[in-house]
Structure formats: structure tokens, C-alpha cells
N, C-alpha and C positions, 0 to 999 in steps of 0.2 A: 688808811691803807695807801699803798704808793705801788702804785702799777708803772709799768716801763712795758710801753707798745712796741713792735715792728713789725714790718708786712713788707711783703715782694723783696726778698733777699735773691732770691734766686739762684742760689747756690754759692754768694756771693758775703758770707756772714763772715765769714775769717777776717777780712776787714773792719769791723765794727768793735767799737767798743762801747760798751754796755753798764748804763748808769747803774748803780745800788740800785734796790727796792723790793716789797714784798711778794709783787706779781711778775713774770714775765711773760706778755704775752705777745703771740704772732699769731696774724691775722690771712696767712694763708700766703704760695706761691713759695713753700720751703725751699723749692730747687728748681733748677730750669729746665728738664726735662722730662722729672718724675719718677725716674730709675730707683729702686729699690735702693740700689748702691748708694744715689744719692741723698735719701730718706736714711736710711745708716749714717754717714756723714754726718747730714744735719745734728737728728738723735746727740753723740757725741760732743760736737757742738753746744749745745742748746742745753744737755747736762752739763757741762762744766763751771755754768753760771752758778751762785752764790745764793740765788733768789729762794726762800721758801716754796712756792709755786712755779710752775712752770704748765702756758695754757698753749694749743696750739689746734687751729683750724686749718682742713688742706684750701689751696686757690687752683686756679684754671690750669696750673703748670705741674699741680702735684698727679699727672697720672694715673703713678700705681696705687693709691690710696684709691681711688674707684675703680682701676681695672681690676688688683691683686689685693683686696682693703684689709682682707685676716693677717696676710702675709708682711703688708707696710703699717698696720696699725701695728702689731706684733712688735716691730722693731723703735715704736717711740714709745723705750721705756725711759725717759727720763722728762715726759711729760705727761701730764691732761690732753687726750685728743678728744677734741669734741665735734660732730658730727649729728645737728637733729638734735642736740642732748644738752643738759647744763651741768653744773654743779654749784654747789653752796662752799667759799671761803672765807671764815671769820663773818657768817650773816653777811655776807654779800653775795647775791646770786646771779651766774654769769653762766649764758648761755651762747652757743654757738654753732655757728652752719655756712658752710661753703659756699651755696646757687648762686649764682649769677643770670643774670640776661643773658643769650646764644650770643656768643663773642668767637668770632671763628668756629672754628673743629676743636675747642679744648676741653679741659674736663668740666665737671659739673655746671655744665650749661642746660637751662632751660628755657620753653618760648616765654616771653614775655604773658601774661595773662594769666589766667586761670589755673597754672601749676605751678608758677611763683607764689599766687595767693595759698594757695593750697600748701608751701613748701613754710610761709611765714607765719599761716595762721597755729601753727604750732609752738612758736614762741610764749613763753608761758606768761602772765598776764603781771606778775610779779617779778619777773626780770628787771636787775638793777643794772647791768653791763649786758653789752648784745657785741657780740663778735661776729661780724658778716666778710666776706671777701672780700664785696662788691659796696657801693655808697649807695646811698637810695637818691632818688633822683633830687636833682637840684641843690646837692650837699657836698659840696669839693669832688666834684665829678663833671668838673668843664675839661674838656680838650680841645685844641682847635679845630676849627675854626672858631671857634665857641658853643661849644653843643654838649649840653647835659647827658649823658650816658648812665645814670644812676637808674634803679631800680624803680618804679611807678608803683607797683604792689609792695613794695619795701617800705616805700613812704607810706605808702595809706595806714600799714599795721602798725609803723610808730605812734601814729595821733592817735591808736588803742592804747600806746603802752608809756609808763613813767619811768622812763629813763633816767641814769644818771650819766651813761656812757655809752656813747656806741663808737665802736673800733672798725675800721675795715682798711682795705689798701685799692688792691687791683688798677685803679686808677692813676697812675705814677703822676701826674702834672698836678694832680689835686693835694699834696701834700700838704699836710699842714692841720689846724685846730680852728672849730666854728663853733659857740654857744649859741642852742636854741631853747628857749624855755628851760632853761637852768639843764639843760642836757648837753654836755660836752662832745660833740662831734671830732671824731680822731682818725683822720686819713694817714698811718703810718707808712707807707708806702717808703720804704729804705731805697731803693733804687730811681732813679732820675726817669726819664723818657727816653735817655741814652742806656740808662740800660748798665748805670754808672750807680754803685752803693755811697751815695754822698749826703742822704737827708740822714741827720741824727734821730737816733731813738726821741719816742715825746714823753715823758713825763704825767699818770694823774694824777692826782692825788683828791681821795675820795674819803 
């Protein structure tokens, strides 16, 4: 199976071009503001692709997806939203969820500790692909000055679980692909630190 990642478009997708494959998935920060309007937009977008599948988790910038969620899920009919939730693709199963660490005033923020754990230990113990916002810590989540900003409860629930994929963005300077234990770590993050849509889509193939 050939997945084709993106994450932190930010409203910013109309510029991308978008490799073949049998997955598409985005890893959250659909738009930059959150606006309903803008979750429509996407939507269209994101179905015009070719892909058999099409997966898609909200990030800190999607909003209306937790203020209005009936109202913005409602309008992403031309994917999988996943929230807390997985699904099964050709026996592969991939599961996904938004929380992040409290990062400003944005959306699905929680404290660091005990509600994180609580938010991961739901990840089902069989998951093949993990779609998260956020990195877990110490996984293509250095920013400057050099400081890990990943997820600490994130990381604990992986050394539970056998991965073959975990995807997320949030982090824009962590861009890029880390093998740990035959588990392919994919920071898609399509937007720079400026704030600029210039990392290409990454490629898995599983």
C-alpha cells in the first residue's frame, strides 16, 4: 500500500501537488483559521484527488471541528475523519486523534499529564498506522533554540504499541522521515516555519 502524508497546509493546499497513491492522508491544521468556510474549501480540495482513500485528522488551527464538530464533520464528505477513532484499509489499521500538549489558546489542547495519558491510552493495541497532530517527544520535534516540544505521554504509549507508521505535523521545522524499530516516523508538515507551503508530500509505502 502506498500512502502519500500531508499536514499543516493551512489553507494553503491549492499549491501542492500531490503524488499517486492508495492512501491520502493529512495529519491535521486543514486551514488557518478553522472557519467552516474554510473546512468546505478544504473538503473540495482533498476530493478531487484520484486516491482510493482519503484520511484526515483536525490540528490546533481546525477550530470549528471542536467548537461546531456535527456542523464541520458534516461537511468532510470526501473523506475519513478520524477523531478517537480508527478504521481498517485493505487489513491495515489506522487509527487517529488530534490532542496535542496546551500550545497557546488553540484547539485541541490539553495539559501535559494525566489527560494526555488518558487521551492515548485509547489507541487500540493493534494499530498499524497512528495519525497524531503533534510528535511525541524527541521525534522530529526540535525547534529552536533546540528543545523537544513532542508529546512525553505520547511516547510512553508507543513502547506499548507495534507500529509500522506514525504520521503527524504540528511541528513545521521537524519536517521530514525517522526510522525507529522498523517504525517509520513521518513529520509531514507541508508548511515551513514561515508559514510558506514548500515541504513536498512524503511518500510510504507499507
Amino acid at each position: 500500500m502506498r500512502i502519500v502524508a500531508i499536514s499543516d497546509t493551512h489553507g494553503l493546499h491549492e499549491n501542492l501537488i500531490i503524488p499517486d497513491g492508495d492512501v491520502l492522508i493529512h495529519a491535521g491544521d486543514l486551514t488557518s483559521q478553522g472557519k467552516l468556510s474554510q473546512i468546505k474549501e478544504f473538503n473540495s480540495w482533498f476530493g478531487s484527488h484520484p486516491h482510493r482513500h482519503k484520511i484526515a485528522i483536525a490540528g490546533n488551527h481546525d477550530w470549528a471541528l471542536q467548537t461546531a464538530p456535527e456542523d464541520a464533520i458534516n461537511l468532510l464528505t470526501s473523506c475519513i475523519f478520524l477523531q478517537d477513532s480508527g478504521v481498517e484499509i485493505d487489513g491495515l489499521k489506522i487509527y487517529g486523534s488530534p490532542w496535542q500538549p496546551v500550545f497557546f489558546d488553540w484547539a485541541f489542547n490539553l495539559p501535559r499529564g494525566k489527560s494526555l495519558k488518558e487521551v492515548w491510552s485509547k489507541i487500540p493495541i493493534d494499530t498499524d498506522v497512528l495519525i497524531t497532530h503533534g510528535p511525541p517527544f524527541g521525534v522530529l520535534d526540535l525547534v529552536p533554540p533546540g528543545e523537544h516540544v513532542g508529546c512525553e505521554e505520547l511516547k510512553g504509549r508507543l513502547c506499548e504499541l507495534n507500529l509500522r507508521a506514525h504520521i503527524f505535523g504540528h511541528i513545521h521545522e521537524g519536517y521530514g522521515t525517522k526510522t525507529i524499530n522498523d517504525c517509520k516516523f513521518v513529520n509531514a508538515s507541508t508548511c515551513t516555519n514561515r508559514y510558506l507551503p514548500l515541504n513536498l508530500p512524503i511518500i510510504i509505502d507499507l
